[in-house]
ROZA-564265 format. One record per residue (C-alpha): x, y, z; residue number from 1; residue in three letters. Coordinates in nm, 4 decimals, padded with zeros to 6 digits. Each point is the difference from the previous one (the first is absolute). Example, Ala and Ser with C-alpha at 12.3 -4.5 7.8 and 13.67 -1.06 7.14 Angstrom:
! residues 2
+----------+----------+----------+------+------+
|        x |        y |        z | resi | resn |
+----------+----------+----------+------+------+
|  01.2300 | -00.4500 |  00.7800 |    1 |  ALA |
|  00.1370 |  00.3440 | -00.0660 |    2 |  SER |
+----------+----------+----------+------+------+
This chain:
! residues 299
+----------+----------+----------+------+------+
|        x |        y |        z | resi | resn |
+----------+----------+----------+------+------+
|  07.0390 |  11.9951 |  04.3076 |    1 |  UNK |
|  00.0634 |  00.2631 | -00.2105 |    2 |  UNK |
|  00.2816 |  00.2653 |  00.0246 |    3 |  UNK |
| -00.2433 |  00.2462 |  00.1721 |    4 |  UNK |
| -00.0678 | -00.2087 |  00.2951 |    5 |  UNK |
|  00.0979 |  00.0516 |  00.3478 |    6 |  UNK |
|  00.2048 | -00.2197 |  00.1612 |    7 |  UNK |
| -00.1320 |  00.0283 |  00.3078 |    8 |  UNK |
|  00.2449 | -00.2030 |  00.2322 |    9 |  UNK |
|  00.2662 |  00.2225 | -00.1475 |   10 |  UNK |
| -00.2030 |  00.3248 |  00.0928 |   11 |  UNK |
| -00.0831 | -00.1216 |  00.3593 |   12 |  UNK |
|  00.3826 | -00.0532 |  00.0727 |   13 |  UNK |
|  00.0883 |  00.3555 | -00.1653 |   14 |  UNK |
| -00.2235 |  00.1402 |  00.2446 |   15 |  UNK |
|  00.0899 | -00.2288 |  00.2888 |   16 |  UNK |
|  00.3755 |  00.1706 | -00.0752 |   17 |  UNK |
| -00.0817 |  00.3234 | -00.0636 |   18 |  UNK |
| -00.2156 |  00.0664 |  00.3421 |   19 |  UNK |
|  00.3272 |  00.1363 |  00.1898 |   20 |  UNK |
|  00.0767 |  00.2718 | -00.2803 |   21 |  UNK |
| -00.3362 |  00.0538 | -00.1026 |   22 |  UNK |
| -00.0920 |  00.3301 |  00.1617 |   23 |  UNK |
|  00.3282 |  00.1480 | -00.0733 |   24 |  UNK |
| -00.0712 | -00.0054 | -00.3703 |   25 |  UNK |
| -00.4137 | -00.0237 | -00.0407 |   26 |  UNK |
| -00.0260 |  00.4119 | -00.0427 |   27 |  UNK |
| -00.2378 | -00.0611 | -00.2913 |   28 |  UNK |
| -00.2561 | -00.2727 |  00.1706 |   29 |  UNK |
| -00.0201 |  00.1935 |  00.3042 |   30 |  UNK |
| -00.0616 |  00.2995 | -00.2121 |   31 |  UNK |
| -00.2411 | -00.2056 | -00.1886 |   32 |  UNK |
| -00.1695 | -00.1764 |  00.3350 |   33 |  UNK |
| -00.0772 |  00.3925 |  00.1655 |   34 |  UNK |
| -00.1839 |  00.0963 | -00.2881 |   35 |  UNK |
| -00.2271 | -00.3035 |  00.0008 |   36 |  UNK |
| -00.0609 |  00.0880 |  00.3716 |   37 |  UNK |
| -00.0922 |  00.3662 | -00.1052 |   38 |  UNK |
| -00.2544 | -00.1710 | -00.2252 |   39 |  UNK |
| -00.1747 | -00.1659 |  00.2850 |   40 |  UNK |
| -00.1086 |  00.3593 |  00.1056 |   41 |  UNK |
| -00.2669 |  00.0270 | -00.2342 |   42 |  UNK |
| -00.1486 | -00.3125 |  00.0520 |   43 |  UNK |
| -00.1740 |  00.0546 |  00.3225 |   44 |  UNK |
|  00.0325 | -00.3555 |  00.0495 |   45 |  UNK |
|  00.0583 | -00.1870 |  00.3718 |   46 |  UNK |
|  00.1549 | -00.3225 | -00.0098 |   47 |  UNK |
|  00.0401 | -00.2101 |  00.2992 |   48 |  UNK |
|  00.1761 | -00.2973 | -00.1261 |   49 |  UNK |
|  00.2638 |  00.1423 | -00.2691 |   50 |  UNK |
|  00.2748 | -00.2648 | -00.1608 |   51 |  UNK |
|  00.2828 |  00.1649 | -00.1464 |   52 |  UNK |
|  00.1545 | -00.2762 | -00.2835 |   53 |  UNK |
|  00.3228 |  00.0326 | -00.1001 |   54 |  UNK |
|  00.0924 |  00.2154 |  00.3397 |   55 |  UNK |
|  00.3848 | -00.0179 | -00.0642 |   56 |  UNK |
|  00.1459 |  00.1111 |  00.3200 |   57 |  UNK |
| -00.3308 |  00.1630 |  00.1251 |   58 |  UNK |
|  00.0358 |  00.3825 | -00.1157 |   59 |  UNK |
| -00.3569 |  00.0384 | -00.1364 |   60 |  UNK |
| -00.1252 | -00.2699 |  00.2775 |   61 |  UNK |
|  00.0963 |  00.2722 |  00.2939 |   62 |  UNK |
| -00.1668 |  00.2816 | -00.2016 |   63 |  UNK |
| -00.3105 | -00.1850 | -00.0358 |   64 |  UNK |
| -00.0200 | -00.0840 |  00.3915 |   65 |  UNK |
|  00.0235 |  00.3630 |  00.0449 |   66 |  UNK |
| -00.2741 |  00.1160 | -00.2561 |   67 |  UNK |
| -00.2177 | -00.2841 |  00.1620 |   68 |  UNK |
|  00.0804 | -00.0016 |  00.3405 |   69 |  UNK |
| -00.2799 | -00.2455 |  00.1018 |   70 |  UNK |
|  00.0747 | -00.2481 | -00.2913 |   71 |  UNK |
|  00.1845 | -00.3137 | -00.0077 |   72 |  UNK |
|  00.2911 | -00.0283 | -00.2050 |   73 |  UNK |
|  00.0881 | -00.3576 | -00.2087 |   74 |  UNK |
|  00.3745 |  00.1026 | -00.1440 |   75 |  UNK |
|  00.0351 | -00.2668 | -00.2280 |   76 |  UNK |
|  00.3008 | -00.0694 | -00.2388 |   77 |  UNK |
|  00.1528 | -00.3089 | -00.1318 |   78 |  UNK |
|  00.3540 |  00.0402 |  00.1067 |   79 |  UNK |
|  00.0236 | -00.0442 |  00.3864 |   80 |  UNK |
|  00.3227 |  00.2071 |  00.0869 |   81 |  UNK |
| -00.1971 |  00.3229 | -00.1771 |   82 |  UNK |
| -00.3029 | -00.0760 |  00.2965 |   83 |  UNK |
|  00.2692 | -00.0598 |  00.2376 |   84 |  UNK |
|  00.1590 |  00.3977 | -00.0826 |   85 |  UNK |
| -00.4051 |  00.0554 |  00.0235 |   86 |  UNK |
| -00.0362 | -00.0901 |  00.3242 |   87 |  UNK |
|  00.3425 |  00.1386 |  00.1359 |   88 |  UNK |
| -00.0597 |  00.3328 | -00.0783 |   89 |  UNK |
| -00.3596 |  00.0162 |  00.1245 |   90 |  UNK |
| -00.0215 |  00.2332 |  00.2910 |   91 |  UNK |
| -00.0511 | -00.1133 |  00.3745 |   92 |  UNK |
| -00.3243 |  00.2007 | -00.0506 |   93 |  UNK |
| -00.1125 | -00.1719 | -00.2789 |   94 |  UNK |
|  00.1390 | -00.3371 |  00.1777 |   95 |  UNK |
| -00.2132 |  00.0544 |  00.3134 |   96 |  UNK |
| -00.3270 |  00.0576 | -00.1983 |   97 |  UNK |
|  00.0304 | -00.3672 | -00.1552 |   98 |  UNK |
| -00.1753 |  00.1354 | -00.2951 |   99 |  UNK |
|  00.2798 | -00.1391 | -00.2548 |  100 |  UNK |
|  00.0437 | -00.3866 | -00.1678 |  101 |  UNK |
|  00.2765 | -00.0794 | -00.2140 |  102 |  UNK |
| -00.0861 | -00.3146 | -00.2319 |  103 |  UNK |
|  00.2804 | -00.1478 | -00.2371 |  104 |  UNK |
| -00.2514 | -00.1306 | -00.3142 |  105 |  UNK |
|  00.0159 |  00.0475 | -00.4017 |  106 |  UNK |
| -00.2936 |  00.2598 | -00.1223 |  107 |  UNK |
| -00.0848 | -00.2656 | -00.2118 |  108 |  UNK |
| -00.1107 | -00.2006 |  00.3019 |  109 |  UNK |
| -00.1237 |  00.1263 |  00.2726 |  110 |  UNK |
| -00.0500 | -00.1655 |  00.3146 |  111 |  UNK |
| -00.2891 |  00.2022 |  00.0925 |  112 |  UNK |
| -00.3641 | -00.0775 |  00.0175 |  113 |  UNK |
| -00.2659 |  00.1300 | -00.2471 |  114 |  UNK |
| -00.1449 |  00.3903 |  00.0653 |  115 |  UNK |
|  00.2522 |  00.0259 |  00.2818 |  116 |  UNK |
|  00.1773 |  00.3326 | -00.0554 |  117 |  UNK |
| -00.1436 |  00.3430 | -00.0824 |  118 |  UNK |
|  00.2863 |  00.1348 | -00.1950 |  119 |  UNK |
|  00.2437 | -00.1472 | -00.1755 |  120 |  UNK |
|  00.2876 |  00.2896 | -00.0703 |  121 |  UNK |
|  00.2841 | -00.1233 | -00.2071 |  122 |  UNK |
|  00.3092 |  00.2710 | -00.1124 |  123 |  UNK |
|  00.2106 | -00.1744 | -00.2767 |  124 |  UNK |
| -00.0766 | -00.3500 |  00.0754 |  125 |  UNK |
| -00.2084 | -00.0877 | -00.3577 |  126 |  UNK |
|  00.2784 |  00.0243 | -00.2579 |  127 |  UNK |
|  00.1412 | -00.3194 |  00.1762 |  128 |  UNK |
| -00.2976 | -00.2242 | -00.0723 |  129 |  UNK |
| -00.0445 | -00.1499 | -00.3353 |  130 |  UNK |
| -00.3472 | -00.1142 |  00.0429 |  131 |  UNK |
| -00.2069 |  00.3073 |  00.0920 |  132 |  UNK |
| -00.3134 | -00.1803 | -00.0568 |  133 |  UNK |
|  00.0528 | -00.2164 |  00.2525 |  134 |  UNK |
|  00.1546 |  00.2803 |  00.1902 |  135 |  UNK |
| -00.3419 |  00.2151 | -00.0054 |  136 |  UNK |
| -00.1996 | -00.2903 |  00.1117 |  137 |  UNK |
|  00.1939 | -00.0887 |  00.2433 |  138 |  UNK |
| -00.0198 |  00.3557 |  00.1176 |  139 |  UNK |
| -00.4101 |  00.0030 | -00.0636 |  140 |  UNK |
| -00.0136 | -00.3468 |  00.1819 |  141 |  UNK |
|  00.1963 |  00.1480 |  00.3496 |  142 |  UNK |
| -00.2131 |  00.3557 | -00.0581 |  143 |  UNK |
| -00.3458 |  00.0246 |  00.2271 |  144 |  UNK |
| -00.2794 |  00.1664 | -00.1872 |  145 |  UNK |
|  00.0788 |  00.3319 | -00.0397 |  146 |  UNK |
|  00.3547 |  00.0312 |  00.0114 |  147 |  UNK |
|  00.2662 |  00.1196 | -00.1371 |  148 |  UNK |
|  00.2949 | -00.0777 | -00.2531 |  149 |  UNK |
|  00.2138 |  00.2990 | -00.0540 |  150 |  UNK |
|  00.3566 | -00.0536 | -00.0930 |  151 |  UNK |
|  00.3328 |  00.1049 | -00.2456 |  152 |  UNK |
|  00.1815 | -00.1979 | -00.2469 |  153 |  UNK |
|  00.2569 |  00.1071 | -00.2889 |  154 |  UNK |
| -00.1159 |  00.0593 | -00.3812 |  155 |  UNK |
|  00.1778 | -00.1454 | -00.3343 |  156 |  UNK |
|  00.2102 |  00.3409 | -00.0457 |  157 |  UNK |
|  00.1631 | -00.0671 |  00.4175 |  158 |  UNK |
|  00.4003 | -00.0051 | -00.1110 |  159 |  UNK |
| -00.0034 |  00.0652 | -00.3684 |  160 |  UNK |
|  00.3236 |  00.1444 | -00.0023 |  161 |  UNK |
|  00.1407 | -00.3135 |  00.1283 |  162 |  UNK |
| -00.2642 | -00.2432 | -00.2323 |  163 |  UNK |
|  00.0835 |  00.2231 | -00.3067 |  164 |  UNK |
|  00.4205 | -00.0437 |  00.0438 |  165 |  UNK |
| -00.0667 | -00.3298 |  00.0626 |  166 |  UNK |
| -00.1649 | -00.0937 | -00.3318 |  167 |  UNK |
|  00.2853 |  00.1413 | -00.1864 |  168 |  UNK |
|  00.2300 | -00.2308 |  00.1221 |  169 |  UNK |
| -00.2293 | -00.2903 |  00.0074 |  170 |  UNK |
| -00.3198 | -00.1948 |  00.0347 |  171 |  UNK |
|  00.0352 | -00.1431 |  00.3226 |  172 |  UNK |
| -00.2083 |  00.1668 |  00.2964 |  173 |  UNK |
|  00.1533 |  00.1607 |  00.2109 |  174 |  UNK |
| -00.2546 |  00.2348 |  00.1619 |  175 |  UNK |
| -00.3324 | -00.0995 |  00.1485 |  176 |  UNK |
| -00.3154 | -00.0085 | -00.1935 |  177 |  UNK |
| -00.3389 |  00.2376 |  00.1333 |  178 |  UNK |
| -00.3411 | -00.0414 | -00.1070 |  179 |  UNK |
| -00.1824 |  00.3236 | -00.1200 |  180 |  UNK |
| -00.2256 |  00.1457 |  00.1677 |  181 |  UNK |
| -00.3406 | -00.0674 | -00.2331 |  182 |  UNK |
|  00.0601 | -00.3322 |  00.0646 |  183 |  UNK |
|  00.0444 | -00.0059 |  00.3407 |  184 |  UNK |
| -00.3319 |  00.1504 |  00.0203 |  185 |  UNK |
| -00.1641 | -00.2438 | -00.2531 |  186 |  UNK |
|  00.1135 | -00.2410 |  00.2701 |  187 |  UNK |
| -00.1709 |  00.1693 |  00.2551 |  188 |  UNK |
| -00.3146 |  00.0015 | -00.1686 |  189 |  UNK |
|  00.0369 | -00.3333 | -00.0721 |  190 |  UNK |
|  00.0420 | -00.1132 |  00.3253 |  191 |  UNK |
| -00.2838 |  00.1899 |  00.1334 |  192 |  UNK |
|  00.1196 |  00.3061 |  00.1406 |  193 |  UNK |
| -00.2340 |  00.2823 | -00.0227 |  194 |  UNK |
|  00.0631 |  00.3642 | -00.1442 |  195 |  UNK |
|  00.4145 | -00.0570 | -00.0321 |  196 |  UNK |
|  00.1294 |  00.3161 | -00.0763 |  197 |  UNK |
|  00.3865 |  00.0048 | -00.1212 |  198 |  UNK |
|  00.2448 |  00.2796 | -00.0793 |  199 |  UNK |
|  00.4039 |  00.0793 | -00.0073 |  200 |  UNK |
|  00.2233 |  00.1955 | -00.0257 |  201 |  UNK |
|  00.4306 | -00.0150 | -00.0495 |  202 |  UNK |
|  00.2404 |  00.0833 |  00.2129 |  203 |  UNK |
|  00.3767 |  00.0214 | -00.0840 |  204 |  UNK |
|  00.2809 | -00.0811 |  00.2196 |  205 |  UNK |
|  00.3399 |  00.0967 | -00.0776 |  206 |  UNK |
|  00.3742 | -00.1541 |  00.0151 |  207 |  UNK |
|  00.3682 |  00.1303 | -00.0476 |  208 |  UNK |
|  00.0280 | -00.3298 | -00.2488 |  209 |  UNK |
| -00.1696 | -00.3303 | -00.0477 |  210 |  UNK |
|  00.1691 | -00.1669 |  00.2962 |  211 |  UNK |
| -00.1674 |  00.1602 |  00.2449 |  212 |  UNK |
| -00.3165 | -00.0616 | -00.1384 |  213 |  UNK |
|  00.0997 | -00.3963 | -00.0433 |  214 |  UNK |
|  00.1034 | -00.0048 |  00.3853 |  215 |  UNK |
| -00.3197 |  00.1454 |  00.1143 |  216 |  UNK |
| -00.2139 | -00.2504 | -00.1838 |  217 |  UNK |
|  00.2342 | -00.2661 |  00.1419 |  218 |  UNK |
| -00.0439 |  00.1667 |  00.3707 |  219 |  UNK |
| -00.3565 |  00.0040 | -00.0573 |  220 |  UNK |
| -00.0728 | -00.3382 | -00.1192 |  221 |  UNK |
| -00.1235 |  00.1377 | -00.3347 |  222 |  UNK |
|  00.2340 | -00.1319 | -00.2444 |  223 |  UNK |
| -00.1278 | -00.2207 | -00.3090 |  224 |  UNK |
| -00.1539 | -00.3064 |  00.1575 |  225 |  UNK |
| -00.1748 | -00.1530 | -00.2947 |  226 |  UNK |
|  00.0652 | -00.3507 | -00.1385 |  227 |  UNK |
|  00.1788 |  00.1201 | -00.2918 |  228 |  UNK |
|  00.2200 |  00.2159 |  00.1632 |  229 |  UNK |
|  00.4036 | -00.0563 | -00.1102 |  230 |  UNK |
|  00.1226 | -00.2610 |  00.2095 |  231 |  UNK |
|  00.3856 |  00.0107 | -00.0943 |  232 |  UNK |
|  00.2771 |  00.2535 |  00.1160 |  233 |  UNK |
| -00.0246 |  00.2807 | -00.2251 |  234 |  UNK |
|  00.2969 |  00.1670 | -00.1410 |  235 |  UNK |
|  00.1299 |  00.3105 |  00.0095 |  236 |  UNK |
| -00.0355 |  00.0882 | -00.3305 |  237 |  UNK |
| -00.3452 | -00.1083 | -00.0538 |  238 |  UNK |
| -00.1197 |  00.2039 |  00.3406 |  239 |  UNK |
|  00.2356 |  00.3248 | -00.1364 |  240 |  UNK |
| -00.1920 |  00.0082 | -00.3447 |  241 |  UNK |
| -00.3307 |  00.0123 |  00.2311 |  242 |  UNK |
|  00.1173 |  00.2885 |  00.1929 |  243 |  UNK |
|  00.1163 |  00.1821 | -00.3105 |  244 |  UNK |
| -00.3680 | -00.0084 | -00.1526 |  245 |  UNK |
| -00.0967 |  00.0857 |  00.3564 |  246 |  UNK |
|  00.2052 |  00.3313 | -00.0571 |  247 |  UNK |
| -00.2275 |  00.1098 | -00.2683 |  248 |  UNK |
| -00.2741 |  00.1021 |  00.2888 |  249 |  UNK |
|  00.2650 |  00.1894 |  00.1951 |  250 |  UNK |
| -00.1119 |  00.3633 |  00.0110 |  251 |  UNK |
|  00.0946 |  00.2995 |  00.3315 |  252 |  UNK |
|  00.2803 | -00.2159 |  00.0632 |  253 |  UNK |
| -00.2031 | -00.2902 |  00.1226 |  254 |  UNK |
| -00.1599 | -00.3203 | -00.1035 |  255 |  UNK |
| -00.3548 | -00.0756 |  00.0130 |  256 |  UNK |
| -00.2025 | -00.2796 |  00.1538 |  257 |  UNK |
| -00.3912 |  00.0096 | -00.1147 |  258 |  UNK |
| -00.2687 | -00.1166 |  00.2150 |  259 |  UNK |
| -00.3209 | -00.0432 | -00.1211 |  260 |  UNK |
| -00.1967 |  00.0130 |  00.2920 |  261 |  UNK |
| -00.3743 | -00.2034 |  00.0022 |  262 |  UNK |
| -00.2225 |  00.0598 |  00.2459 |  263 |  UNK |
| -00.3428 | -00.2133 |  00.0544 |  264 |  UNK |
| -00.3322 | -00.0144 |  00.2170 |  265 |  UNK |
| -00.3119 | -00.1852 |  00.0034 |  266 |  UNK |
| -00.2879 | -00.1400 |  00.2057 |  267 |  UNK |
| -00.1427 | -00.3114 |  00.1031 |  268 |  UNK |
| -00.4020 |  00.0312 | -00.0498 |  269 |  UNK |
| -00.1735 |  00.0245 |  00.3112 |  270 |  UNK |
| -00.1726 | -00.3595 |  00.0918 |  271 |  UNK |
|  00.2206 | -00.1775 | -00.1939 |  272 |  UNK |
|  00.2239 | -00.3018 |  00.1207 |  273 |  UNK |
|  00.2860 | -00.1240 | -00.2682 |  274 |  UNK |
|  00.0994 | -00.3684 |  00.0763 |  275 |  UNK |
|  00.2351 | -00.1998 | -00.2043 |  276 |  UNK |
| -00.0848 | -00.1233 | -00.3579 |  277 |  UNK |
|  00.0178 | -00.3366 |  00.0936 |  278 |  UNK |
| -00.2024 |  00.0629 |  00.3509 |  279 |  UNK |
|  00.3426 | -00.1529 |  00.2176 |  280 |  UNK |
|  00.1442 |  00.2071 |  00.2664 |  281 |  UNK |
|  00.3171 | -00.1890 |  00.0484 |  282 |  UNK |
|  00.2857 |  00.1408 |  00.2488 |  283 |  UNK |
| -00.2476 |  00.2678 |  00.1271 |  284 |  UNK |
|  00.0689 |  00.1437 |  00.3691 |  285 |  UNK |
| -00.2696 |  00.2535 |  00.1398 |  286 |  UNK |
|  00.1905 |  00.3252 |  00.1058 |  287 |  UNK |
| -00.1047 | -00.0768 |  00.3488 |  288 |  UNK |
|  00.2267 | -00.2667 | -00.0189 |  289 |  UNK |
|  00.3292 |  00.1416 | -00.1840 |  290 |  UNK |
|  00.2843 |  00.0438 |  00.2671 |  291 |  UNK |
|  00.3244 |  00.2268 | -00.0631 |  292 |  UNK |
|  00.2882 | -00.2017 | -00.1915 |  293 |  UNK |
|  00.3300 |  00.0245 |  00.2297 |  294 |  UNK |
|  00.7543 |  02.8037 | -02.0531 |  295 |  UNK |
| -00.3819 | -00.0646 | -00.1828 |  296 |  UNK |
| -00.1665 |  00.2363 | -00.2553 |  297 |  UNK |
| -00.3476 | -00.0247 | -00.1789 |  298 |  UNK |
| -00.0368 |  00.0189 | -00.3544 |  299 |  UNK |
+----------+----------+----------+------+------+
């Protein structure tokens, strides 16, 4: 593995911790996850089986039962206690309609059956996966003629600040890795999407000083989960020189946090069934069959 790659048990217990604290500090994502909704809008589109992947504790999931009150909602996400906050803070409405499954599964691998969803929706869920290839098929496999794939991930400039007063104190990484976004839709192509369209933009968040910026990745589950991450204690020294080159970006008083924010859509061609590469469809479970599991500024 190189020192790029995600170390995916690592990332699934992050998350696993950070699903009690998580909405306290997730301003950005949720910020991030309305404006995807805004997007469906224009798409006079009318899904009736939508899965949400990556659903964290269910924010965008609720939002999407509301802009398609006759649909079916799959929340999945591969760290159970984040479907657990899901489901706890689903209203008794919502509860009584029975229109909601929660499935604890890795995007990589889903156990769902081929052309079974409508829409797949995914807000800051892609950045975690290392193979998007397999990723995108696995979303065209699960995707019925016709449907959807519209979703957010972050783009290579996401924390510079923090990447660029890193690599004056070292080589190590220290901040997660993000594909750009002509490559991502490359992928897409590649996979068989039809008529991706991609854009971005950045947004900035901003901190008092470096620790608060460090404690909400923590809170969040974001920090550095790549293989090559430093594994030792750091000392203080070699963290202080970081936050002095982190000082250099200081400007109103404040330090800033870039985001550079990817967004993605595409199509699966009408009449068209995607099956595995190798024609198996091992661990698949039709939908039928899945039962519940117990301060931002624009630049």
């Amino acid at each position: 593995m190189n020192n790029k790659t995600i170390d995916k048990q690592l990332m699934r217990r992050a998350f696993e911790k950070a699903a009690a604290t998580y909405d306290e500090v997730a301003v950005l994502q949720q910020e991030i996850g309305d404006r995807l909704i805004e997007r469906l809008g224009i798409m006079k589109y009318k899904p009736t089986r939508i899965l949400d992947v990556g659903a964290g504790t269910g924010i965008c999931a609720r939002a999407l039962a509301k802009y398609y009150p006759r649909a079916h909602v799959y929340t999945l996400d591969i760290a159970h206690s984040m479907l657990q906050r899901a489901r706890q803070r689903m209203s008794w409405w919502q509860k009584w309609r029975g229109r909601h499954s929660y499935i604890t599964a890795d995007a990589e691998s889903l156990p769902l059956a081929d052309a079974s969803v409508d829409m797949i929706f995914s807000n800051l869920a892609v950045q975690w996966v290392d193979d998007l290839e397999n990723l995108f098929s696995e979303f065209r496999r699960v995707l019925a003629p016709g449907g959807m794939l519209i979703f957010t991930t972050f783009g290579p400039d996401t924390l510079k600040e923090l990447r660029a007063s890193w690599r004056k104190v070292d080589s190590a990484s220290h901040v997660n890795e993000f594909q750009d976004m002509h490559n991502i839709g490359d992928l897409l192509l590649h996979t068989r999407f039809a008529e991706p369209i991609m854009d971005m933009e950045y947004l900035t968040l901003t901190y008092k000083d470096v620790f608060g910026l460090m404690r909400d990745l923590k809170q969040l589950g974001a920090h550095n989960v790549t293989e090559g991450r430093q594994r030792q204690l750091m000392g203080k020294q070699h963290l202080q020189q970081m936050i002095d080159h982190y000082e250099s970006f200081r400007a109103d008083g404040v330090l800033p946090a870039t985001y550079e924010v990817v967004y993605g859509h595409a199509w699966v061609p009408a009449g068209q069934i995607m099956q595995a590469a190798d024609g198996s469809h091992s661990a698949v479970i039709p939908l039928q069959e899945i039962k519940s599991p117990g301060a931002i500024k624009q630049v």
